[in-house]
C-alpha positions as CSV (number, residue, x, y, z in Angstrom):
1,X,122.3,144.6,271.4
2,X,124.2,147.5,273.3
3,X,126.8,147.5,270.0
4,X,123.4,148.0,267.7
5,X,122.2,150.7,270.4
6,X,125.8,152.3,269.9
7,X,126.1,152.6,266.3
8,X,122.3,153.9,266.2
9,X,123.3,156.7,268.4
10,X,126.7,157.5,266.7
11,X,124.9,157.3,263.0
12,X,122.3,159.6,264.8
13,X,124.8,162.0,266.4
14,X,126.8,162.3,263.3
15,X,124.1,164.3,261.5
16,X,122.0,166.5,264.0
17,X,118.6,168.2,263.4
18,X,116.8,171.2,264.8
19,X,113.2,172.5,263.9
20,X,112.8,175.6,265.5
21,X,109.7,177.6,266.2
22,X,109.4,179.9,263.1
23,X,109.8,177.0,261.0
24,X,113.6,176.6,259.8
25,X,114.9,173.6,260.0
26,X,118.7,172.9,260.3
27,X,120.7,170.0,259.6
28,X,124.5,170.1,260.7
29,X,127.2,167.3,259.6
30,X,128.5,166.5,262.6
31,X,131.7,164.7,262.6
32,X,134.6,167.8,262.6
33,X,137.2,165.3,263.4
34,X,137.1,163.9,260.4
35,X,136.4,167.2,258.4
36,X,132.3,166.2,257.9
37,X,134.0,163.3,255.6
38,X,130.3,161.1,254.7
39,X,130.0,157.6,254.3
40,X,126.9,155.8,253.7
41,X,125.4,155.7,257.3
42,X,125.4,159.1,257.4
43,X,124.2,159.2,253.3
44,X,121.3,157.5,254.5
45,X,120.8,160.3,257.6
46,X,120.5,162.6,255.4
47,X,118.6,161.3,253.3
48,X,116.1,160.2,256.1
49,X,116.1,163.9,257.3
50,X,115.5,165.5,253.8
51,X,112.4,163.3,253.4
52,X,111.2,164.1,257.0
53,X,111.7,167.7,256.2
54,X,109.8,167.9,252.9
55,X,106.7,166.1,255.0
56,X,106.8,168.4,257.7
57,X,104.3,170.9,257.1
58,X,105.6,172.8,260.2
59,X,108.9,173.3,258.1
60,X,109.4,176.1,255.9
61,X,113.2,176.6,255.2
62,X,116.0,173.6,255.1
63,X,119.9,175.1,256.1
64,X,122.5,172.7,255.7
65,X,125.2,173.2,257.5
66,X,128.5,171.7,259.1
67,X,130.2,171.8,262.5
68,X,134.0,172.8,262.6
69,X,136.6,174.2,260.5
70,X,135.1,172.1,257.5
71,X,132.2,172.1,255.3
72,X,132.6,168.4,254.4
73,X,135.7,166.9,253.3
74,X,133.7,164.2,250.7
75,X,134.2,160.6,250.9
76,X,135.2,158.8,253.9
77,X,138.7,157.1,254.4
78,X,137.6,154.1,256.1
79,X,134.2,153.9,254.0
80,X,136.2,154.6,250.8
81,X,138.6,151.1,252.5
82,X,135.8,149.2,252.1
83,X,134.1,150.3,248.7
84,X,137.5,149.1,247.4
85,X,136.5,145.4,247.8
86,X,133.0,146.3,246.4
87,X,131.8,144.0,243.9
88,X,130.0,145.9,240.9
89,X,126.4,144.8,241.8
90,X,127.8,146.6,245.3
91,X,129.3,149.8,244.1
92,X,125.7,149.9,241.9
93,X,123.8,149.8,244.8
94,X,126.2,152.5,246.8
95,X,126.2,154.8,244.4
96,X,122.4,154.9,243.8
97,X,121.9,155.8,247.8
98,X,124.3,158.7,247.3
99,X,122.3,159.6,244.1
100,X,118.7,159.0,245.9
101,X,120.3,161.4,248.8
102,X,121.4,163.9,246.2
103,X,117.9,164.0,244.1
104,X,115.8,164.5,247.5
105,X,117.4,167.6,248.4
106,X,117.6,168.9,245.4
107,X,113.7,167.9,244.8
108,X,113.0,169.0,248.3
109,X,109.9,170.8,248.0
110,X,111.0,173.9,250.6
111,X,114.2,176.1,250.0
112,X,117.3,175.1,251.0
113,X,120.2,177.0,251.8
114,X,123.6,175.5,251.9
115,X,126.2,177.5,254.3
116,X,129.9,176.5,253.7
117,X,133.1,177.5,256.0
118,X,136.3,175.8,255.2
119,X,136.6,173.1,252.6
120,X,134.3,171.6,250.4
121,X,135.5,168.8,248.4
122,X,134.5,165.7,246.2
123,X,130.8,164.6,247.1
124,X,130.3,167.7,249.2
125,X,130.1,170.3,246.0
126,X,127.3,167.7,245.1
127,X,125.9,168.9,248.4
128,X,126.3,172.8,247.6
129,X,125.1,172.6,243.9
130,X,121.6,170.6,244.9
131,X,121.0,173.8,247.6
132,X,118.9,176.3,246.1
133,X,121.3,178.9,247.3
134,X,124.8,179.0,248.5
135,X,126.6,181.3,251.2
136,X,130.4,180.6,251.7
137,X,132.7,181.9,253.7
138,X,135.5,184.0,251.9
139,X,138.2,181.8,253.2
140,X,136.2,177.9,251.9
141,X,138.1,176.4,249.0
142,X,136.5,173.8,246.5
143,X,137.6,170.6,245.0
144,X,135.9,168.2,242.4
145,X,138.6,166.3,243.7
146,X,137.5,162.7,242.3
147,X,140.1,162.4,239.1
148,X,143.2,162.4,241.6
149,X,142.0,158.7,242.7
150,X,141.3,157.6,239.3
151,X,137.3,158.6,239.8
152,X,135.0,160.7,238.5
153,X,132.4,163.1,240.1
154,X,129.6,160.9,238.7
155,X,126.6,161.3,240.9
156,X,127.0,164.7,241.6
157,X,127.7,165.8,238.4
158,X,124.4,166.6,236.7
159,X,123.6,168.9,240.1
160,X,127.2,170.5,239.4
161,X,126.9,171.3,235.7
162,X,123.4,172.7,236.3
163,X,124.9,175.2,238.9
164,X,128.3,175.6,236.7
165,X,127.9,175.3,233.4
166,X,129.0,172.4,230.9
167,X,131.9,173.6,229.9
168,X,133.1,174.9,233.5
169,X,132.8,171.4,234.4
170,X,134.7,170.2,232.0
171,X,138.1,171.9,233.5
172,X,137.1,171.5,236.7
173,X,136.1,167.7,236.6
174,X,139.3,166.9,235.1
175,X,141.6,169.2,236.4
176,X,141.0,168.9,240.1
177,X,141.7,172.4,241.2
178,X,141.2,173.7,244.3
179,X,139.4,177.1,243.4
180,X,137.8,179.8,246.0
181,X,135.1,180.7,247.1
182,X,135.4,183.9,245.2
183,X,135.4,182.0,242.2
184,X,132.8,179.7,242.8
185,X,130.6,182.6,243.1
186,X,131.7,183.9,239.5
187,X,130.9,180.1,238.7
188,X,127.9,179.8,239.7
189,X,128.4,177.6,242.5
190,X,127.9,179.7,244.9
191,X,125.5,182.6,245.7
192,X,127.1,185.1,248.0
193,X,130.7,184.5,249.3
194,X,131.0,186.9,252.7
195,X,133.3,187.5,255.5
196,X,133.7,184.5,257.8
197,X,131.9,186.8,260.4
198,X,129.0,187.7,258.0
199,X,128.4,184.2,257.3
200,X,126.0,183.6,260.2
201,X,123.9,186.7,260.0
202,X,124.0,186.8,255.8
203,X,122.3,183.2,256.2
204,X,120.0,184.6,258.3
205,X,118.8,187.7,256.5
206,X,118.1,185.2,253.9
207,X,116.1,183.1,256.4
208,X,114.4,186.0,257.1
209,X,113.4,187.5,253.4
210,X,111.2,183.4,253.1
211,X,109.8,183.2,256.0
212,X,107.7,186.8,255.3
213,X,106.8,184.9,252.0
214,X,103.5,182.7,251.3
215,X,105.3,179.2,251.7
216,X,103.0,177.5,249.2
217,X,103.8,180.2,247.1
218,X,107.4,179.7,247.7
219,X,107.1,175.7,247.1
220,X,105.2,176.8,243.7
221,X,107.9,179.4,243.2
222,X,110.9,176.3,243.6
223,X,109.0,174.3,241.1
224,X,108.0,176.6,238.5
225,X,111.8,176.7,237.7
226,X,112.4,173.2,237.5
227,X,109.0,172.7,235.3
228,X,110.0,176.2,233.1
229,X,113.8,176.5,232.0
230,X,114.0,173.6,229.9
231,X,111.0,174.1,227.9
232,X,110.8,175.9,224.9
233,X,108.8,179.5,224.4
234,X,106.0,178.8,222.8
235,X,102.1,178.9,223.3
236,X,102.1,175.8,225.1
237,X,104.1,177.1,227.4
238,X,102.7,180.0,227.9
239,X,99.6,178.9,228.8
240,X,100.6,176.8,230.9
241,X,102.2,179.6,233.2
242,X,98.7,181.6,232.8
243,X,97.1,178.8,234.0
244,X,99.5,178.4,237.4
245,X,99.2,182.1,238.2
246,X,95.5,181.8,238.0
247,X,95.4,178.8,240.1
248,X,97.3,180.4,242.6
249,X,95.3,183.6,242.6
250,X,92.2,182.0,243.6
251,X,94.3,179.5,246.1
252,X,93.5,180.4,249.7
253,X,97.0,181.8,250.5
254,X,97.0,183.6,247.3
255,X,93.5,185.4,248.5
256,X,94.8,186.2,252.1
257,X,98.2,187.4,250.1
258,X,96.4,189.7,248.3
259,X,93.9,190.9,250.7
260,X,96.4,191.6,253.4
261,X,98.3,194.0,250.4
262,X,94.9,195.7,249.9
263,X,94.0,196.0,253.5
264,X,97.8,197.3,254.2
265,X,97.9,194.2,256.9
266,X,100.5,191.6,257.7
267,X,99.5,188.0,256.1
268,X,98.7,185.2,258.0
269,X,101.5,183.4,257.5
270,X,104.1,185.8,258.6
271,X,105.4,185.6,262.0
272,X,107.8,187.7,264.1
273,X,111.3,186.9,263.8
């Protein structure tokens, strides 16, 4: 009972979470000994706290973030050991609660903001490209590291080549470059790559810029791109986006936006920061 007690508290200290009183949450990877490496106790953390986030009204902003010099190193040694004797039916199962993990924060219905120091390799550029934005430190490298172990990036890698590009993807998934963050900015990857000492404060401007937003209009916002950039331009279409901008007019944050414009007042849902 005490070992149960004791692996519950490690699995629970390995990924901490914070909800503060303006409304962001934060989610840190925990484990800087081992460079935020992930195995699937703290996959299913995650995924845990993604969920409890999107059903937390009181939450307005997700930033993922990592303790120590690393973002996340990817896989972990001694959980990579044992996936090594997987059977298939056990590596199917493994791999779909990575994937589960990966589709709820990229679903998440709130915006989530990735912040990256150090490395950032394998599973954790899975982590990055489901963020709707990305802030890295100058100095953080990335690696799709998974071809040097006879792998391949899999899971991640419909979240990667939506933030990269297909052909991008194609050198990087087979070459296993370490590239910078520089260059994961050119690529797509990553948003903004700053000064290690802007990284805090940049995160937080950003912070700052959605919370003075209508957060069901910023939920809408989130969704109206994944419902909009595969579709093609035609009148279907376009009636369907007159009809969500009308909706949203006559939704009671859209008439307190609007009225607070009008009457040159702060909206409701705005608070000091």
């Amino acid at each position: 009972m005490t070992d149960n007690n004791s692996s519950q508290q490690s699995e629970t200290q390995s990924v901490l979470y914070h909800l503060n009183e303006h409304g962001v949450a934060t989610i840190t990877l925990n484990r800087p000994d081992i460079h935020n490496a992930f195995d699937d106790s703290v996959i299913l953390r995650l995924t845990t706290l993604f969920n409890q986030v999107a059903r937390d009204k009181s939450a307005r902003v997700l930033v993922l973030q990592a303790a120590g010099k690393s973002f996340c190193a990817g896989a972990d040694l001694n959980w990579m050991k044992r996936m090594a004797g997987y059977t298939y039916e056990q590596n199917v199962a493994d791999a779909n609660a990575l994937a589960t993990m990966l589709h709820t924060l990229y679903t998440l219905p709130k915006p989530t903001i990735a912040k990256i120091q150090g490395a950032a390799f394998g599973g954790a550029v899975g982590l990055v490209a489901c963020c709707d934005i990305a802030i890295a430190s100058r100095l953080s490298k990335f690696c799709l590291s998974e071809v040097k172990l006879g792998l391949i990036p899999a899971t991640i890698s419909p979240y990667v080549i939506d933030a990269m590009g297909d052909r991008v993807a194609r050198r990087y998934f087979m070459t296993a470059e370490v590239f910078s963050a520089r260059r994961a900015r050119r690529l797509g990857l990553v948003s903004e790559a700053v000064v290690e000492e802007e990284l805090e404060s940049t995160v937080a401007d950003i912070v700052r810029q959605i919370l003075n937003n209508g957060p069901v209009a910023v939920a809408a916002a989130k969704q109206l791109v994944f419902d909009v950039k595969d579709e093609p331009l035609a009148e279907e279409l376009i009636e369907k986006t007159s009809l969500r901008i009308a909706t949203i007019r006559v939704s009671e944050e859209g008439q307190e936006g609007l009225s607070a414009f009008l009457e040159k007042r702060t909206p409701a849902w705005r608070t000091s920061k």
